[in-house]
PAZAPA-4460 file (N, C-alpha, C; in steps of 0.05 Angstrom, whole numbers, plus 32768, in hexadecimal, padded with zeros to 4 digits):
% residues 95
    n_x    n_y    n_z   ca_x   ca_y   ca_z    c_x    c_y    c_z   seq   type   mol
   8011   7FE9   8000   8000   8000   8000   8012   8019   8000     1      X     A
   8009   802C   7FEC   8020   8044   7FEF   8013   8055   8002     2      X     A
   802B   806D   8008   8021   807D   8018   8008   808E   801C     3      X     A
   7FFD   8094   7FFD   7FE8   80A0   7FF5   7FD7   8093   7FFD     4      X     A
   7FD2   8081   7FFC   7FC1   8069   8004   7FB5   8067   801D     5      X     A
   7FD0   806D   802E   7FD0   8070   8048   7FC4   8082   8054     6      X     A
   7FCD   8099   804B   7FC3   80B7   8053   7FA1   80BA   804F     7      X     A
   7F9F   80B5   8032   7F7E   80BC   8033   7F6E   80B8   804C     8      X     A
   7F6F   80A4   804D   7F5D   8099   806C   7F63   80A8   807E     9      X     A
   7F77   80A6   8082   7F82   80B0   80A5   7F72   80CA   809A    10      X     A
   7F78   80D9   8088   7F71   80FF   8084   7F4F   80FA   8088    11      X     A
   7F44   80EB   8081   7F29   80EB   8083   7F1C   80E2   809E    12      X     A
   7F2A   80D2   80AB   7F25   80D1   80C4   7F2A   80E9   80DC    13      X     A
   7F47   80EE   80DA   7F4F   8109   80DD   7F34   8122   80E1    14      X     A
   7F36   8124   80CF   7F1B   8136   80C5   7EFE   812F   80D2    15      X     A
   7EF5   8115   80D0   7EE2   810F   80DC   7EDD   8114   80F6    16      X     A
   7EEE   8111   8105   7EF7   810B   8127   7EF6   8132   8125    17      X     A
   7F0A   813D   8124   7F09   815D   8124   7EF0   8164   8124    18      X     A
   7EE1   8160   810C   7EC9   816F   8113   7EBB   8162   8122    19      X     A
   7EBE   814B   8127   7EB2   8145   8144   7EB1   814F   815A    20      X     A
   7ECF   814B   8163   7ED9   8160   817A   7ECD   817A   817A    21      X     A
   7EDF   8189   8169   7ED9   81A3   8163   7EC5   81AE   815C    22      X     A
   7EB0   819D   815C   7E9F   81AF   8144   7E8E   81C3   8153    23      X     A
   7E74   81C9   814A   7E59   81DD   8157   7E59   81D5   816B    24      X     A
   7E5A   81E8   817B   7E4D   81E7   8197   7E2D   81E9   819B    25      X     A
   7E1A   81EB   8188   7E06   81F8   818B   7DF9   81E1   818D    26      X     A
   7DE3   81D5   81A5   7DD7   81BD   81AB   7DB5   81C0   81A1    27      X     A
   7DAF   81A7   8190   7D97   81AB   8189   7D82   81B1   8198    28      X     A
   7D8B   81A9   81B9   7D76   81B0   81CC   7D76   81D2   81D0    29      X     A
   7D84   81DC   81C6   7D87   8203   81CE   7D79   820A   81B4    30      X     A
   7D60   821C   81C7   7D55   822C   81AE   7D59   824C   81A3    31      X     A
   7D5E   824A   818D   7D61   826B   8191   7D50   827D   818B    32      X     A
   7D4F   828F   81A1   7D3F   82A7   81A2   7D49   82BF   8194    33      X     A
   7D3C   82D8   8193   7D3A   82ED   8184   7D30   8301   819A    34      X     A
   7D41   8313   81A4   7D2E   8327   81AB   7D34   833B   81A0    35      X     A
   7D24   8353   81A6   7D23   8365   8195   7D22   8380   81AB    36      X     A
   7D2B   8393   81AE   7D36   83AB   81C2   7D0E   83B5   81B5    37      X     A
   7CFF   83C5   81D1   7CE9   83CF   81C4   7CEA   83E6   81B6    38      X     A
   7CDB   83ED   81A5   7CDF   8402   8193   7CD8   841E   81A6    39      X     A
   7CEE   843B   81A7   7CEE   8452   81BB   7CE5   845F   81AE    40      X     A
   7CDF   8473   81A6   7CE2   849A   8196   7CF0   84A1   819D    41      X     A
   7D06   84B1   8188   7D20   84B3   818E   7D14   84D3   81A1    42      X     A
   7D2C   84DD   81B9   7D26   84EE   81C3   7D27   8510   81B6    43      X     A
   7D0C   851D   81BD   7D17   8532   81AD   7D28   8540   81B6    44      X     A
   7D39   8552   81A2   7D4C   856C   81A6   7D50   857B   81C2    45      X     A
   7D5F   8579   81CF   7D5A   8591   81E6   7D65   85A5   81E6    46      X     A
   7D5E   85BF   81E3   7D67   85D1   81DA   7D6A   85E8   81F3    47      X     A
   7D7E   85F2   8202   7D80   8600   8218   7D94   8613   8213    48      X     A
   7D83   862C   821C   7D93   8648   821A   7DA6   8652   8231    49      X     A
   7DB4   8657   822D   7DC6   8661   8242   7DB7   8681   8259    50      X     A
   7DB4   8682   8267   7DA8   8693   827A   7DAB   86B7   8270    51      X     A
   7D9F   86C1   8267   7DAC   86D8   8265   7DA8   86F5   827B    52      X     A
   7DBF   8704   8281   7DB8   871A   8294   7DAB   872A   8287    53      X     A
   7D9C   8733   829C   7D80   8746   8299   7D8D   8762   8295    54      X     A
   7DA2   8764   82AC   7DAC   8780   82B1   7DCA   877D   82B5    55      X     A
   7DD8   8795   82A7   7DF1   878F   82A3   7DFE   87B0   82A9    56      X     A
   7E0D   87B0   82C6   7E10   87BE   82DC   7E27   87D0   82D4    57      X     A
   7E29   87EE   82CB   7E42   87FD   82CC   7E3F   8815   82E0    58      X     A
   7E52   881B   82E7   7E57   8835   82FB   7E45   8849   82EE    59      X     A
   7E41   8850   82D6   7E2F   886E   82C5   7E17   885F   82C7    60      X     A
   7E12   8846   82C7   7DF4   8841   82CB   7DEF   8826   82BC    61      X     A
   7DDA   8816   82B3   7DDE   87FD   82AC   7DCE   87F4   8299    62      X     A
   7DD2   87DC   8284   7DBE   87E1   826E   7DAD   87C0   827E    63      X     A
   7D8E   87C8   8272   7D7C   87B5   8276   7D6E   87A6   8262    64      X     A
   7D68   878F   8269   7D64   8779   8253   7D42   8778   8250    65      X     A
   7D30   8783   8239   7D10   8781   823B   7D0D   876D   8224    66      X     A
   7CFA   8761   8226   7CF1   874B   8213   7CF1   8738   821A    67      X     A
   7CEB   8724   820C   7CEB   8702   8216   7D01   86F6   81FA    68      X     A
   7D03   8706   81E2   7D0A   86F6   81C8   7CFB   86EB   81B6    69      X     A
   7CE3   86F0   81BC   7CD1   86DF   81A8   7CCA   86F1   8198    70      X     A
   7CB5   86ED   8186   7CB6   86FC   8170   7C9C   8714   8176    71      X     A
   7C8F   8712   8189   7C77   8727   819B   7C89   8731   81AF    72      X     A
   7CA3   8730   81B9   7CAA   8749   81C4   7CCC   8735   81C6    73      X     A
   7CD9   8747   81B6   7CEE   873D   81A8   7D08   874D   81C0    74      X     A
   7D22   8747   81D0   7D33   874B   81D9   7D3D   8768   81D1    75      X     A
   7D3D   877C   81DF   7D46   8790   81E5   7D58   87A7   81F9    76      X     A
   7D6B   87B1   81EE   7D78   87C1   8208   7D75   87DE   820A    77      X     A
   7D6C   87E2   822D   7D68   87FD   822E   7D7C   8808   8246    78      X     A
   7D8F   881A   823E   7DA3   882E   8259   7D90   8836   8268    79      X     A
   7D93   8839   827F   7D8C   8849   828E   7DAA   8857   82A2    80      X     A
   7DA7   886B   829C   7DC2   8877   82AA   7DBE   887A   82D1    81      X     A
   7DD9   8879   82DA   7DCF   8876   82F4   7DBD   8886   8304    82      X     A
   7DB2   8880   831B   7DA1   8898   8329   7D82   8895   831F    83      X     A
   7D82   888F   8306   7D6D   8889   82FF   7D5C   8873   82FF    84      X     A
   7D3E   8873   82F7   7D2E   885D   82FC   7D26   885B   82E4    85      X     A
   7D25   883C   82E2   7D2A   8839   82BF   7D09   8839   82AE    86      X     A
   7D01   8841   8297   7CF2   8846   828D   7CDC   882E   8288    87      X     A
   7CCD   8834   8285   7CBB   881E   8276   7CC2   881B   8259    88      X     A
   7CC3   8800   8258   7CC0   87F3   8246   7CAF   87FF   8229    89      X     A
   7CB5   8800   8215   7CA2   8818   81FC   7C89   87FC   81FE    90      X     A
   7C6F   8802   81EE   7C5F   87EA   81EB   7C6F   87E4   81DA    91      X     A
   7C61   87C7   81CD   7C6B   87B2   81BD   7C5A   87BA   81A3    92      X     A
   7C69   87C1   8189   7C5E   87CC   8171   7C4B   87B0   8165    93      X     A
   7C31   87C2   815E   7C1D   87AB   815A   7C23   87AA   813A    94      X     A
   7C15   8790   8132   7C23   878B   8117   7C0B   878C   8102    95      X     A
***
């Protein structure tokens, strides 16, 4: 018998045994599941303004912050020089 002869077998046994040993771990008795994360709404935007001063303080007197920013009574600055008591606000121009 030549060597070739020889080898085939042994290589196929070889091989047989390996994936024996080696092979899937995965046992017919394990079932597999699926889960699935539940579906969220992604969160909306948060949008935050930084604080702004109302009144901004110099030795001659100090300027004051009127409005809110919106578009019915929009951010404005009025001096009032020191000693003094600061004015009212003009009305808000009707549109």
């Amino acid at each position: 018998m030549t060597l070739r002869a020889r080898l085939a077998p042994l290589a196929l046994t070889v091989a047989v045994v390996a994936t024996g040993v080696g092979g899937c771990i995965y046992s017919s008795t394990e079932k597999e599941r699926v889960v699935t994360a539940p579906a969220t709404a992604p969160a909306p935007p948060v949008v935050a303004q930084a604080p702004t001063a109302q009144v901004v303080t110099y030795p001659e007197g100090r300027w004051t912050l009127y409005g809110d920013g919106s578009t019915a009574s929009p951010h404005y600055w009025v001096w009032v020089p020191a000693g003094a008591s600061p004015p009212a606000p003009p009305p808000i121009p009707k549109r």
